[in-house]
Each structure stands twice: as structure tokens, then as C-alpha cells.
The first five atom37 places (N, CA, C, CB, O) and aatype in JSON, in Angstrom:
{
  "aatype": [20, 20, 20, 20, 20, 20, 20, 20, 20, 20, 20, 20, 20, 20, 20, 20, 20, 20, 20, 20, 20, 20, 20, 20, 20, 20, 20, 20, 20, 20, 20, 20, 20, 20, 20, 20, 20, 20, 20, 20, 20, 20, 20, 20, 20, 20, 20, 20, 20, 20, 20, 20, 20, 20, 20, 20, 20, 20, 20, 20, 20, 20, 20, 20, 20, 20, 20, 20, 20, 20, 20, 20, 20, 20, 20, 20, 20, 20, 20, 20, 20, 20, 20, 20, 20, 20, 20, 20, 20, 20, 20, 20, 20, 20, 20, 20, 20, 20, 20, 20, 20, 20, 20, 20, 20, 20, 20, 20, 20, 20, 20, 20, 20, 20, 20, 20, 20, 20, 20, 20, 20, 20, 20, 20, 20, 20, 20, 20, 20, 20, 20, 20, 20, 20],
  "atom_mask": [
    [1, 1, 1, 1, 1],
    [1, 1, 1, 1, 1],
    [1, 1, 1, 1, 1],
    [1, 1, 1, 1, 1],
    [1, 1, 1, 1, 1],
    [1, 1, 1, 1, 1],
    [1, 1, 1, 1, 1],
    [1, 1, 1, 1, 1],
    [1, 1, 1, 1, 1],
    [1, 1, 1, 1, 1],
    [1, 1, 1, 1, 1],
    [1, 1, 1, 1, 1],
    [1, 1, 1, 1, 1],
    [1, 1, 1, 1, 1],
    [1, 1, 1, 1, 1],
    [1, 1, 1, 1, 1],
    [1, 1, 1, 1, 1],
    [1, 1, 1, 1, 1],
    [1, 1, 1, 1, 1],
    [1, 1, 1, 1, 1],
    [1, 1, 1, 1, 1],
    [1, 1, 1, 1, 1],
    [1, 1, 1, 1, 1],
    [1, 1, 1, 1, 1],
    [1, 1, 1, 1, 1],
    [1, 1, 1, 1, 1],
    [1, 1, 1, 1, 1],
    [1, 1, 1, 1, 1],
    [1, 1, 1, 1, 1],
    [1, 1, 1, 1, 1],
    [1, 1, 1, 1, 1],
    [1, 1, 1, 1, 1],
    [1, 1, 1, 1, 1],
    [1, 1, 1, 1, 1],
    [1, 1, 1, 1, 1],
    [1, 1, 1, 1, 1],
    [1, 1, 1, 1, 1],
    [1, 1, 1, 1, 1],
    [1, 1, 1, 1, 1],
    [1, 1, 1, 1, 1],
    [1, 1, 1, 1, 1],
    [1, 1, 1, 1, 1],
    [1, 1, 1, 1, 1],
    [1, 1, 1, 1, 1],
    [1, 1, 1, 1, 1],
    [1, 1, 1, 1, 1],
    [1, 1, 1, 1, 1],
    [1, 1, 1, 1, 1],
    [1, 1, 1, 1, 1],
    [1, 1, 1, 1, 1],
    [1, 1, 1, 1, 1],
    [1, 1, 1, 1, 1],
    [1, 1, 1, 1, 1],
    [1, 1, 1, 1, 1],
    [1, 1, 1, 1, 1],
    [1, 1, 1, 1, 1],
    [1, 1, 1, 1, 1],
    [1, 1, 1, 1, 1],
    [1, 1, 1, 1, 1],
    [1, 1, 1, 1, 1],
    [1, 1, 1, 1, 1],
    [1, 1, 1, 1, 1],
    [1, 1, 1, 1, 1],
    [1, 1, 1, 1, 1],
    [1, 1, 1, 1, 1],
    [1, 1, 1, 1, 1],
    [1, 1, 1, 1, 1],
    [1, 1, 1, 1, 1],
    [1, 1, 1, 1, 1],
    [1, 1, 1, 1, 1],
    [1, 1, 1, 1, 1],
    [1, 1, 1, 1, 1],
    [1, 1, 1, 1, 1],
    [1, 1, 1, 1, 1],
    [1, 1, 1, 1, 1],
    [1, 1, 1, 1, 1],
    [1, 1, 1, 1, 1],
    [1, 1, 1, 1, 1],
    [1, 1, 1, 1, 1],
    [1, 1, 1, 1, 1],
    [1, 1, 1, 1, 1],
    [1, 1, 1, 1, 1],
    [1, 1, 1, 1, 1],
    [1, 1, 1, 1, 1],
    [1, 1, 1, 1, 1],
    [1, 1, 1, 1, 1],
    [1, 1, 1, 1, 1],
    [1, 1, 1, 1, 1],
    [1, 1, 1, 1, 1],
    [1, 1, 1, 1, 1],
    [1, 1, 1, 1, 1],
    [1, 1, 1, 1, 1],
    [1, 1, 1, 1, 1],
    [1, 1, 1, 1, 1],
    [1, 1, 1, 1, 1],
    [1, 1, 1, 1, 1],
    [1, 1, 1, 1, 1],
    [1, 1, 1, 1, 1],
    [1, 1, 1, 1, 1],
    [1, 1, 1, 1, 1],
    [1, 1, 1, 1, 1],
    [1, 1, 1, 1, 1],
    [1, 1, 1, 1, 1],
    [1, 1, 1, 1, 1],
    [1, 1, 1, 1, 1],
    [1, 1, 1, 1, 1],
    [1, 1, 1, 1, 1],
    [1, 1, 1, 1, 1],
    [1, 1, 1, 1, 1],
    [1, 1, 1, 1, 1],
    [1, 1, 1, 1, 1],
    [1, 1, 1, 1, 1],
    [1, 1, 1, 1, 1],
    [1, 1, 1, 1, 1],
    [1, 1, 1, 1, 1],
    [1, 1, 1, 1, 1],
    [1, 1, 1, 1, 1],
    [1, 1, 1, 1, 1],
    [1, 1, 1, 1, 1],
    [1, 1, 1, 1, 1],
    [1, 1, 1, 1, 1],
    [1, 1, 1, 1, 1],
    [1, 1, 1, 1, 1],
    [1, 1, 1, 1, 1],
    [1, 1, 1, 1, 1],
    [1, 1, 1, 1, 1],
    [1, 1, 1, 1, 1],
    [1, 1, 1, 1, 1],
    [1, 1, 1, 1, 1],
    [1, 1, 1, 1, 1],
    [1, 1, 1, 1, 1],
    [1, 1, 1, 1, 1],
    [1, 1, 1, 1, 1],
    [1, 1, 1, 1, 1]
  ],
  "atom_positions": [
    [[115.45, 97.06, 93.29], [115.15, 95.65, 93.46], [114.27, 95.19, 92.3], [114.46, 95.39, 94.82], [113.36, 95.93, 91.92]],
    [[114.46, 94.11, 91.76], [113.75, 93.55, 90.61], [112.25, 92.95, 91.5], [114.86, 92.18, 89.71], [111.96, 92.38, 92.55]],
    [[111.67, 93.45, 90.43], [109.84, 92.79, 90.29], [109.89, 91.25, 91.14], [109.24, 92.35, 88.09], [110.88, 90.54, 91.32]],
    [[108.84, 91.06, 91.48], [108.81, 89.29, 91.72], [107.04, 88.68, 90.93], [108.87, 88.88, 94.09], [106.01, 89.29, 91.22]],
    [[107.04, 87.98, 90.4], [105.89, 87.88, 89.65], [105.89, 86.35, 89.89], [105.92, 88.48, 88.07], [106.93, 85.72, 89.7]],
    [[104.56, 85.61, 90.38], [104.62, 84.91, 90.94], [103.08, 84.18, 90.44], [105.03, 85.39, 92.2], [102.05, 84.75, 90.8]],
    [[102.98, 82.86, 89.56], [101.87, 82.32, 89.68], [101.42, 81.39, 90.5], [101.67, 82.03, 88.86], [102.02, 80.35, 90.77]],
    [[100.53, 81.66, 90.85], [99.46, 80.38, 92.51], [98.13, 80.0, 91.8], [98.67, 81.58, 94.59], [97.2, 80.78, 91.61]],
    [[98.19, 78.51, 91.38], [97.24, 77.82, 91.14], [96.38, 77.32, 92.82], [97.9, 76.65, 90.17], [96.92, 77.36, 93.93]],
    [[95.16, 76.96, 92.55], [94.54, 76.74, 93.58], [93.3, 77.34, 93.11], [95.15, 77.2, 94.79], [93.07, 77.74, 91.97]],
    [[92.42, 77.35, 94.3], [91.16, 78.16, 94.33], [91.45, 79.46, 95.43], [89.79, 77.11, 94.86], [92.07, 79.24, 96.47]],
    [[91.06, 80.5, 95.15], [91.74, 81.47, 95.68], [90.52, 81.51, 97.14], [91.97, 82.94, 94.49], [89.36, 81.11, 97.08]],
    [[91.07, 81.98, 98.12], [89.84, 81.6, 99.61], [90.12, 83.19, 100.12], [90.48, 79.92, 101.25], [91.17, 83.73, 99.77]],
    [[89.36, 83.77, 100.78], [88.51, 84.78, 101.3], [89.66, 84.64, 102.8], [86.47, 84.34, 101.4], [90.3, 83.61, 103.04]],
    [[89.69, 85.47, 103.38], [90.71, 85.95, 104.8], [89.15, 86.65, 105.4], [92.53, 87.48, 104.44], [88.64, 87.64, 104.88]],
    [[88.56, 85.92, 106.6], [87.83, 86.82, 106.89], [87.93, 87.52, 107.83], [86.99, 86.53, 106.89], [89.1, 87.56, 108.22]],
    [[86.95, 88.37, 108.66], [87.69, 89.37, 109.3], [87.56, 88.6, 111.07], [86.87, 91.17, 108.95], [86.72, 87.81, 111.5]],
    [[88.86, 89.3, 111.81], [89.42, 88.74, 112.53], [88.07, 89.46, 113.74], [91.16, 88.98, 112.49], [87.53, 90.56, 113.8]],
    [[87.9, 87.75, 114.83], [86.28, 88.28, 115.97], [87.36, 88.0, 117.29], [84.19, 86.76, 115.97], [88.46, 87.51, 117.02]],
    [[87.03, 88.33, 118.7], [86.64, 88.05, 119.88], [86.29, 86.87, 120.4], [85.89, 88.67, 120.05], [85.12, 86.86, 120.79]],
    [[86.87, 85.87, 120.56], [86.48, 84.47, 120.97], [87.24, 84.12, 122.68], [87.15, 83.3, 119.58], [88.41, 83.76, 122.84]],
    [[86.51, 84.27, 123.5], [87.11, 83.54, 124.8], [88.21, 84.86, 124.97], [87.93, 81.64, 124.51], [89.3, 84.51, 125.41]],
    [[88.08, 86.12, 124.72], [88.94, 87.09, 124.95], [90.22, 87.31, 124.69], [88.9, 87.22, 125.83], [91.19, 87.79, 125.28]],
    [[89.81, 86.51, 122.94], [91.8, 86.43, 122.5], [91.29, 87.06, 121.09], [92.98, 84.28, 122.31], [90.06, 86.99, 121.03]],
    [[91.84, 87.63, 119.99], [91.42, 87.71, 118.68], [92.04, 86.93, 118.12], [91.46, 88.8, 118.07], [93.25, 86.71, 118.16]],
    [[90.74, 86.18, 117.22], [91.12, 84.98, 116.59], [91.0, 85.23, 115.02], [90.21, 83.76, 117.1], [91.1, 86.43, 114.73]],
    [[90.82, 84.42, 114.03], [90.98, 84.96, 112.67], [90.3, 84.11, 112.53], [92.15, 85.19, 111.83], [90.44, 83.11, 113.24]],
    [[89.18, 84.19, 111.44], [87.92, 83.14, 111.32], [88.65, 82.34, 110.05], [86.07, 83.97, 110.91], [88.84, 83.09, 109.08]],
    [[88.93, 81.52, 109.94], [89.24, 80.3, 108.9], [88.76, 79.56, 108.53], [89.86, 79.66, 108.99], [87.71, 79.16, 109.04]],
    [[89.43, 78.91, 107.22], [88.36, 77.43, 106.91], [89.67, 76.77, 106.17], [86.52, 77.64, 105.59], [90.71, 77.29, 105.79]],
    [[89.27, 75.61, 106.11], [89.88, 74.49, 105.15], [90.49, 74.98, 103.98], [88.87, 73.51, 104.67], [91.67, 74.77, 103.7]],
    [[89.35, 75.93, 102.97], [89.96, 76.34, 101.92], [91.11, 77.78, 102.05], [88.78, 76.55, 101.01], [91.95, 78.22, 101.27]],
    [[90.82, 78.05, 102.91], [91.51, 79.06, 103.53], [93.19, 78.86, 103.87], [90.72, 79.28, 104.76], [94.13, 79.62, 103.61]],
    [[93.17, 77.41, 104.63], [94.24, 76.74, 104.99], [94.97, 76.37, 103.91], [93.96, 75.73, 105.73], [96.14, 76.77, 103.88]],
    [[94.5, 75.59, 102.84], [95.19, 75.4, 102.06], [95.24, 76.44, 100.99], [94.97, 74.31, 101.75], [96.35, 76.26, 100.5]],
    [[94.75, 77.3, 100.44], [95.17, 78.54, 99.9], [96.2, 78.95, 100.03], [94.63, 79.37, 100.17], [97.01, 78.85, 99.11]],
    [[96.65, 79.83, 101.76], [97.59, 80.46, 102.21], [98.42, 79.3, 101.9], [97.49, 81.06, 103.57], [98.92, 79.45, 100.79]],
    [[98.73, 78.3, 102.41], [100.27, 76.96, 102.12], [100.57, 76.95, 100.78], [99.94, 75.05, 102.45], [101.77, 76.84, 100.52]],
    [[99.63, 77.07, 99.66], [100.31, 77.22, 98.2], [100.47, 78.16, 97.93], [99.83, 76.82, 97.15], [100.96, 78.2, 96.8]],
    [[100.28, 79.32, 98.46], [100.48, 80.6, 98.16], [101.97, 80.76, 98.61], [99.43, 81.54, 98.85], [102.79, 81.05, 97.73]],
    [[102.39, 80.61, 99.86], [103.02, 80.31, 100.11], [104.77, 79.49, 100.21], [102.33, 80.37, 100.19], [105.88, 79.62, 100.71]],
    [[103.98, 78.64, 99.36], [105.08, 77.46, 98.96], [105.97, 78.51, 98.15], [104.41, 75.9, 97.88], [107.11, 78.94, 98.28]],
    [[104.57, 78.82, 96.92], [105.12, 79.07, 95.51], [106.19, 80.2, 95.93], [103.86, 79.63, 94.27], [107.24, 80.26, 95.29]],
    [[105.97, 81.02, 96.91], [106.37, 82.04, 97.04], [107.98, 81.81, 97.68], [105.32, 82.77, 97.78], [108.98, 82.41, 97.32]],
    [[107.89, 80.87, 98.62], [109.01, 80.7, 99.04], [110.14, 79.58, 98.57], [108.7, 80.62, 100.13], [111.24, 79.23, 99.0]],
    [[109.12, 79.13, 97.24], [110.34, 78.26, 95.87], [110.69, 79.19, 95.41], [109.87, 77.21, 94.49], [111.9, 79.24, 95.24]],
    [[109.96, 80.28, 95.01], [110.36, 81.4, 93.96], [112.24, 82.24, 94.57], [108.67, 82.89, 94.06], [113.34, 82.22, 94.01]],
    [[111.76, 82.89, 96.0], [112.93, 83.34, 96.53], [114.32, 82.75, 96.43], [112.69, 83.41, 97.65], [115.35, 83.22, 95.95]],
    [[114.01, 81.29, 97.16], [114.93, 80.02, 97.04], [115.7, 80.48, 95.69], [114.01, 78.37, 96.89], [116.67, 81.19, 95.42]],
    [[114.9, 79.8, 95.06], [115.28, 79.46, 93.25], [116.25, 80.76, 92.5], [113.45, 79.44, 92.14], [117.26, 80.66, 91.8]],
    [[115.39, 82.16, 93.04], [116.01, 83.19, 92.37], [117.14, 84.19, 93.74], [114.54, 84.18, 91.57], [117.7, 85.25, 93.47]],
    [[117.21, 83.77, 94.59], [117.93, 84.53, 95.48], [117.63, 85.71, 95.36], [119.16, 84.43, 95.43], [118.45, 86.59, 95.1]],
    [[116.59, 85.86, 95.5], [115.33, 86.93, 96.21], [115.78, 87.52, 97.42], [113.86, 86.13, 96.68], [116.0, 86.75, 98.35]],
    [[115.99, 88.95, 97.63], [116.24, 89.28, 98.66], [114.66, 89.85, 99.32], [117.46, 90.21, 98.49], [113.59, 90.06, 98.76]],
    [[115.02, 89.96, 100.56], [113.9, 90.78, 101.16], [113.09, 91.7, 101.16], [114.01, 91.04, 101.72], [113.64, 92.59, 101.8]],
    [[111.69, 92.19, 100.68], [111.36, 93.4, 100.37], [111.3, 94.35, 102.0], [109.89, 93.24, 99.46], [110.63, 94.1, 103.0]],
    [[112.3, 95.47, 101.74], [112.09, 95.81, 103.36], [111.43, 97.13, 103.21], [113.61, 95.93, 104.39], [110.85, 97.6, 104.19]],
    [[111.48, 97.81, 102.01], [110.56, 99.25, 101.89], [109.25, 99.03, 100.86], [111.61, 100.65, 101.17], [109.1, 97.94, 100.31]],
    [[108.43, 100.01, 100.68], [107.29, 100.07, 100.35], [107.44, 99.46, 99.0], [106.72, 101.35, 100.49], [108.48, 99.47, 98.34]],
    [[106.39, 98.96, 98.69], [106.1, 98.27, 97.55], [104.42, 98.17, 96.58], [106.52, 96.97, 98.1], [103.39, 98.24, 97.26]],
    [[104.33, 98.06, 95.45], [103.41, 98.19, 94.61], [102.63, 96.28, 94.4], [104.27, 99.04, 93.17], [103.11, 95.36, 93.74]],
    [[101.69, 96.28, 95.0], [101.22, 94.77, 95.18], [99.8, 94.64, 93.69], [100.39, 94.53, 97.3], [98.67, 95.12, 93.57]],
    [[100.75, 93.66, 92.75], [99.41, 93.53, 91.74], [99.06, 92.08, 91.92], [99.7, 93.89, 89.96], [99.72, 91.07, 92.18]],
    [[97.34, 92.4, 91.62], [97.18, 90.75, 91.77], [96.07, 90.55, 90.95], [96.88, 90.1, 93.36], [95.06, 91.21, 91.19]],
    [[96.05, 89.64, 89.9], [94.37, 88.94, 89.46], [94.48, 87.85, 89.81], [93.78, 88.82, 87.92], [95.48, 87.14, 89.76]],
    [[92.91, 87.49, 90.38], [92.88, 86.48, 91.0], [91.56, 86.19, 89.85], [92.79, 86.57, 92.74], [90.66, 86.93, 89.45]],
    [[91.97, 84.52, 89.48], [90.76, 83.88, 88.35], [90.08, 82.98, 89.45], [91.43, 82.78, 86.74], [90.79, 82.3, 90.19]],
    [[89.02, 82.99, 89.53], [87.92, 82.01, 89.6], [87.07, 81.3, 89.15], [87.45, 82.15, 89.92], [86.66, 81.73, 88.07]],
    [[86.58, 80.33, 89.5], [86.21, 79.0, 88.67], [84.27, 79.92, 88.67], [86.6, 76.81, 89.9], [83.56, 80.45, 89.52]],
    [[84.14, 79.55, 86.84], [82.63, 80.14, 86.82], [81.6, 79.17, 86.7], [82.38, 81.08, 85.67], [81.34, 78.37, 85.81]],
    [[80.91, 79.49, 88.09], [79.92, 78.35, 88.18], [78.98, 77.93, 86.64], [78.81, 78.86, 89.44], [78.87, 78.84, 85.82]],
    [[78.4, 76.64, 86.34], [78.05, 76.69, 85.0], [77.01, 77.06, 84.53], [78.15, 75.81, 84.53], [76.79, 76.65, 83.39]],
    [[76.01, 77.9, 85.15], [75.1, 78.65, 85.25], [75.0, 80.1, 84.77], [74.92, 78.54, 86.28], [74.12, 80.58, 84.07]],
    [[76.11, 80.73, 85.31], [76.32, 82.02, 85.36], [76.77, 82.7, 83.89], [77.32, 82.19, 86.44], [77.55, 81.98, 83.27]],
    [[76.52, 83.63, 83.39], [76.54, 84.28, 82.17], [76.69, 85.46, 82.35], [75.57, 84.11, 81.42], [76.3, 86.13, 81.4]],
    [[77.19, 86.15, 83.37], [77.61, 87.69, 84.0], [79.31, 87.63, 83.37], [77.48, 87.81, 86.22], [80.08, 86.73, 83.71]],
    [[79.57, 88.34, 82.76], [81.13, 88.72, 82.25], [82.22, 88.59, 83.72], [81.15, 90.66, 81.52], [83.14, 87.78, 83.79]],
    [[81.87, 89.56, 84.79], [82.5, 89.63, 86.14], [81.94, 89.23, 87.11], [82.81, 90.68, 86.51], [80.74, 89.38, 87.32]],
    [[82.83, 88.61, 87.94], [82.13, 87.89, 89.15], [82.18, 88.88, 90.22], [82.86, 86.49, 89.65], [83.15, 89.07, 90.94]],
    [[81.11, 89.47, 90.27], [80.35, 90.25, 91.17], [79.75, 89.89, 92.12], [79.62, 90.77, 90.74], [78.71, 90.51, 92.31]],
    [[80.08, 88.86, 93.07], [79.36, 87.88, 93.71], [80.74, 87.51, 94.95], [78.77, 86.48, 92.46], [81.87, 87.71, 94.52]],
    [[80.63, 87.08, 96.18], [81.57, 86.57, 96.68], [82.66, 85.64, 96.1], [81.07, 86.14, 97.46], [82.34, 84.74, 95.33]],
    [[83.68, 85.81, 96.38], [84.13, 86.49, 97.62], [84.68, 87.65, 97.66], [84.89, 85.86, 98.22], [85.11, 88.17, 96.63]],
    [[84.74, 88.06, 98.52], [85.08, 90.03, 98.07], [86.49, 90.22, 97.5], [85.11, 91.3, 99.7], [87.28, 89.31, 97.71]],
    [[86.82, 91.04, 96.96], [87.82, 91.27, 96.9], [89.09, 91.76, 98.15], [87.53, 91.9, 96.08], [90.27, 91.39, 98.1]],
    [[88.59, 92.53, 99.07], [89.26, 93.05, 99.85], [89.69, 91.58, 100.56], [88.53, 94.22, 100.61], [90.84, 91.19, 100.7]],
    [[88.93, 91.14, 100.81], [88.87, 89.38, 101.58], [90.06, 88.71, 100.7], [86.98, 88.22, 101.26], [91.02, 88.24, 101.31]],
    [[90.04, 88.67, 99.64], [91.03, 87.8, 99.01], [92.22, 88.18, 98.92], [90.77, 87.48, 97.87], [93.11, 87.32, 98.97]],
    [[92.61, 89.84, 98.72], [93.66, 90.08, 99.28], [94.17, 90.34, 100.33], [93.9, 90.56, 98.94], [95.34, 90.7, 100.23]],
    [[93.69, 90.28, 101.56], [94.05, 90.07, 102.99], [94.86, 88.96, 102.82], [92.87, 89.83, 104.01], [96.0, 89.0, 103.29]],
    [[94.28, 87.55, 101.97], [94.8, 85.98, 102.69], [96.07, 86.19, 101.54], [93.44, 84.09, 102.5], [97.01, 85.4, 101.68]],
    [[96.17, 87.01, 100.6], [97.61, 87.02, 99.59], [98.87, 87.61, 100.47], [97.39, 88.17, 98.06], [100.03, 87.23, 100.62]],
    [[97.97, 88.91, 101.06], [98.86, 89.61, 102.17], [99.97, 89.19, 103.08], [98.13, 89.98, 102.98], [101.16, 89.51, 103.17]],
    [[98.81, 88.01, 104.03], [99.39, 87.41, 104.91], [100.09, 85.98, 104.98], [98.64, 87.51, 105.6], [100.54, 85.35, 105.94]],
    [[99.98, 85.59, 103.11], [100.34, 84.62, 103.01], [101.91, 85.04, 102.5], [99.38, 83.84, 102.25], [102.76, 84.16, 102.56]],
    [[102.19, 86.03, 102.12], [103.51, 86.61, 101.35], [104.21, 87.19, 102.68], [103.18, 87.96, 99.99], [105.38, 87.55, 102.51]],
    [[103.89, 87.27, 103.48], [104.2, 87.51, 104.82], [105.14, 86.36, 105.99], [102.81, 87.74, 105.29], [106.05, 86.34, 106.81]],
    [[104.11, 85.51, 105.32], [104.53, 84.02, 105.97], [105.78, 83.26, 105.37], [103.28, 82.96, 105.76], [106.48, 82.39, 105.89]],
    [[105.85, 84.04, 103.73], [106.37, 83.29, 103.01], [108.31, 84.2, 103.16], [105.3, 83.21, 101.41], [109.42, 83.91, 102.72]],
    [[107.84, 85.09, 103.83], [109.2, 85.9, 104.24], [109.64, 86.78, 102.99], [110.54, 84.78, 104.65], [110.74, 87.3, 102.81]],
    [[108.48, 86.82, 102.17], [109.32, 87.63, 101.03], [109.35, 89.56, 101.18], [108.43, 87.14, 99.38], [109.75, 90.49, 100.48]],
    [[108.6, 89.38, 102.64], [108.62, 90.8, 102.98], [108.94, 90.85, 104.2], [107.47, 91.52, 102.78], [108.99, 89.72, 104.7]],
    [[109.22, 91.83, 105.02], [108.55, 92.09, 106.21], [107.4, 92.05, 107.26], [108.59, 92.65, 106.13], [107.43, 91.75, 108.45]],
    [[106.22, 92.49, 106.31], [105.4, 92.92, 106.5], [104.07, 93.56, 105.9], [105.87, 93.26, 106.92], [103.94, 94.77, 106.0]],
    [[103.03, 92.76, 105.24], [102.33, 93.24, 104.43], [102.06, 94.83, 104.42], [101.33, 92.52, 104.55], [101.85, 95.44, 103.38]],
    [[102.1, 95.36, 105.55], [102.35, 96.93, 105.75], [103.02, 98.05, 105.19], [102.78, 97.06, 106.61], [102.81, 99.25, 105.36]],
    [[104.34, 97.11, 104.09], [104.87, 97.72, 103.21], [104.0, 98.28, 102.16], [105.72, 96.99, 102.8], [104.11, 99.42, 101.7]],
    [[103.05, 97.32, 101.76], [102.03, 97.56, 100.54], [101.45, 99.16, 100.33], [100.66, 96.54, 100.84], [100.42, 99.49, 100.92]],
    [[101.99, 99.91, 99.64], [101.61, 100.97, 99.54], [100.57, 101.39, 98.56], [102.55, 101.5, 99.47], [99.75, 102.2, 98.99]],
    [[100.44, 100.97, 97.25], [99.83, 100.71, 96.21], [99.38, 99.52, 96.0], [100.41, 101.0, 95.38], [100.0, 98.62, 96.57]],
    [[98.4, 99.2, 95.3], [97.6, 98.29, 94.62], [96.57, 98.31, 93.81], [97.26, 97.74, 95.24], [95.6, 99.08, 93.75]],
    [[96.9, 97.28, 93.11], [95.92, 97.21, 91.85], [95.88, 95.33, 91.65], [96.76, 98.28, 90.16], [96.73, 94.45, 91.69]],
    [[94.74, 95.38, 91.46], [94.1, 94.07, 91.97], [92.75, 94.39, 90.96], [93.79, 93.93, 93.96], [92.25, 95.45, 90.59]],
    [[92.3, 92.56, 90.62], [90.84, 92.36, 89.88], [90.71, 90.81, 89.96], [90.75, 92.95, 88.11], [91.63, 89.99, 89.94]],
    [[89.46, 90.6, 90.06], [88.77, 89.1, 90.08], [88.31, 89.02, 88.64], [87.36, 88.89, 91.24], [87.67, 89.98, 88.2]],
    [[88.6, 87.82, 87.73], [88.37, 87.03, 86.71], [87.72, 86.33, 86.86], [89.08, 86.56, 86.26], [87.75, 85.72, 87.92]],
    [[86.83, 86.03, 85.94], [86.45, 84.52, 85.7], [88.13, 83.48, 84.85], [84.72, 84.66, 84.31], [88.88, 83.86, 83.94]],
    [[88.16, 82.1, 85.69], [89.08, 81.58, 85.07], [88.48, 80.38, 83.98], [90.02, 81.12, 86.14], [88.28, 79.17, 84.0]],
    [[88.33, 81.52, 83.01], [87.46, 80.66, 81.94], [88.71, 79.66, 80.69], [86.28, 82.14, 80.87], [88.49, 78.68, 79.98]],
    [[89.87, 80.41, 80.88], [90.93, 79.83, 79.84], [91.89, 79.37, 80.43], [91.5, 80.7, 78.89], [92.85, 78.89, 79.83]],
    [[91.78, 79.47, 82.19], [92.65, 78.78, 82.58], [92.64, 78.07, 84.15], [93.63, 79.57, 82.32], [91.64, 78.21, 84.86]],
    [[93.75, 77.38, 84.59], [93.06, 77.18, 86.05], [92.81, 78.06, 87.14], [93.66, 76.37, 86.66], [93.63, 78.96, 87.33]],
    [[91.78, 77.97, 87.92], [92.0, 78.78, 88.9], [93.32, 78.95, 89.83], [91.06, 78.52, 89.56], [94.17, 78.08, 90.01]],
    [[93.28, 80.55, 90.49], [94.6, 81.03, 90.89], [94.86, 82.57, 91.06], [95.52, 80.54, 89.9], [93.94, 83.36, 91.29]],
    [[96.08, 82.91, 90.94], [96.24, 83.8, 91.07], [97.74, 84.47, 90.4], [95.91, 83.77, 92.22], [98.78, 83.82, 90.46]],
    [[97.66, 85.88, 89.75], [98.88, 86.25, 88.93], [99.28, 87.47, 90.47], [98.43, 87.08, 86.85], [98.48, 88.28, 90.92]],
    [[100.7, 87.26, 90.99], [100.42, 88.39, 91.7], [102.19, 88.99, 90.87], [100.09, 88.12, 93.83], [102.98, 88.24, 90.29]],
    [[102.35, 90.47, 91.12], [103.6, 90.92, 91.24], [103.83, 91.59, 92.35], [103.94, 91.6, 90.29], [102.94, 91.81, 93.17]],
    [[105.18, 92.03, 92.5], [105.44, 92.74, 93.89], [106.66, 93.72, 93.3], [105.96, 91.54, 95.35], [107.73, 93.35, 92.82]],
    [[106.12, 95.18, 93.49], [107.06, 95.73, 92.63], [107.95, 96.97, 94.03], [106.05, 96.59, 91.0], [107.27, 97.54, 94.88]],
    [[109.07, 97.08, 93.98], [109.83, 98.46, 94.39], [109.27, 99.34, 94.18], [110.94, 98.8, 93.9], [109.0, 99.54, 92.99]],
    [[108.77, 100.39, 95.26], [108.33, 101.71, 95.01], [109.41, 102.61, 95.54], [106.95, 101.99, 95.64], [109.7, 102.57, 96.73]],
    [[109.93, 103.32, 94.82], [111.13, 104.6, 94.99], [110.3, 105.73, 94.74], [112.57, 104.63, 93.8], [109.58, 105.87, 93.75]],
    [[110.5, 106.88, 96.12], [110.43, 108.19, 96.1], [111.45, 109.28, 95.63], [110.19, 108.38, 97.17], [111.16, 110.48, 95.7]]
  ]
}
């Protein structure tokens, strides 16, 4: 199966971790959160459309840099600072999930992932999704 490489402008939002509310598990969200996952999303499910993308149904190699906007203060090379990383790829996870280009983020066997400053460009995100064969 061919690569899928996929750019998502936006501000990239944090997936946080799922609490206990009224005895249901709920997934803590926000606004930026909401709209994150929907362009993540979109892009993902123009991309399939457009290229007749089939389904990823076995394991797969998930890359992602995600750029963020550097506050104008800051003079640190890497943003070492929220939001975590693990957090940001949860909401890529479950947004590529939504977007049907998998099964199941559960496929994800590998990864390689890094947070940028998006100093040369807009904030976002570069992700690929590659075939892993044993």
C-alpha cells in the first residue's frame, strides 16, 4: 500500500486523558480540541476521496511533526513546554480514525513524532502513514 502524507494547518490541541463523570467515561475536551480533530479530519478524508485511498487494515508506521506557534518571548530552540507530546498524538490518532483512513488507531505499531517551533511556517501538522510488512 502506498504512503499517505498528509498536511493539517491549524493549531495543533492536546487529547486529554479520558475521567469518570456521572459513571460514564468521558474524554475531557475543549473548543480547540474540537476544531483540531474536524481539520484533521477533513484533510484526511479529502485526501482518500481525491486519491482513492484504500483502507489501512494492518499495522502501520505513524510519522508526525507537529509546528507550533512560538510565543514572542521565548528564545528556547524546542518547545519543551505544553502541550505534551503524547497528548497531541492521541487527538491525530483519533482524528485519522474518524476520518476512516484506518480501522483503528491500534494499528499504529511504530512511531516517530516531534514538536517544532512553526517559525517558517503556519502552524500544523506534517503526518505520514506508512505500511508495515513482516
Amino acid at each position: 500500500m502506498e504512503p499517505v502524507a498528509l498536511t493539517v494547518f491549524g493549531l495543533p490541541a492536546p487529547q486529554g486523558s479520558k475521567r469518570i463523570f456521572n459513571g460514564r467515561l468521558v474524554e475531557a475536551s475543549s473548543v480547540k480540541l474540537n476544531k483540531w480533530r474536524k481539520e484533521l479530519t477533513k484533510v484526511a478524508t479529502t485526501y482518500i476521496s481525491d486519491n482513492n485511498v484504500e483502507l489501512f487494515d494492518g499495522p502501520v508506521q505513524l510519522r508526525i511533526t507537529f509546528y507550533l506557534p512560538r510565543p514572542k518571548t521565548v528564545k528556547r530552540e524546542l518547545p519543551t513546554v505544553p502541550p505534551d507530546l503524547d497528548k497531541l498524538i492521541r487527538a491525530v490518532g483519533d482524528g485519522l480514525t474518524d476520518s476512516k483512513i484506518w480501522t483503528d488507531d491500534s494499528l499504529v505499531v511504530s512511531l516517530i513524532c516531534e514538536k517544532v517551533y512553526a517559525d517558517d511556517r503556519e502552524p500544523g501538522a506534517e503526518i505520514e502513514i506508512h505500511s508495515v510488512t513482516v
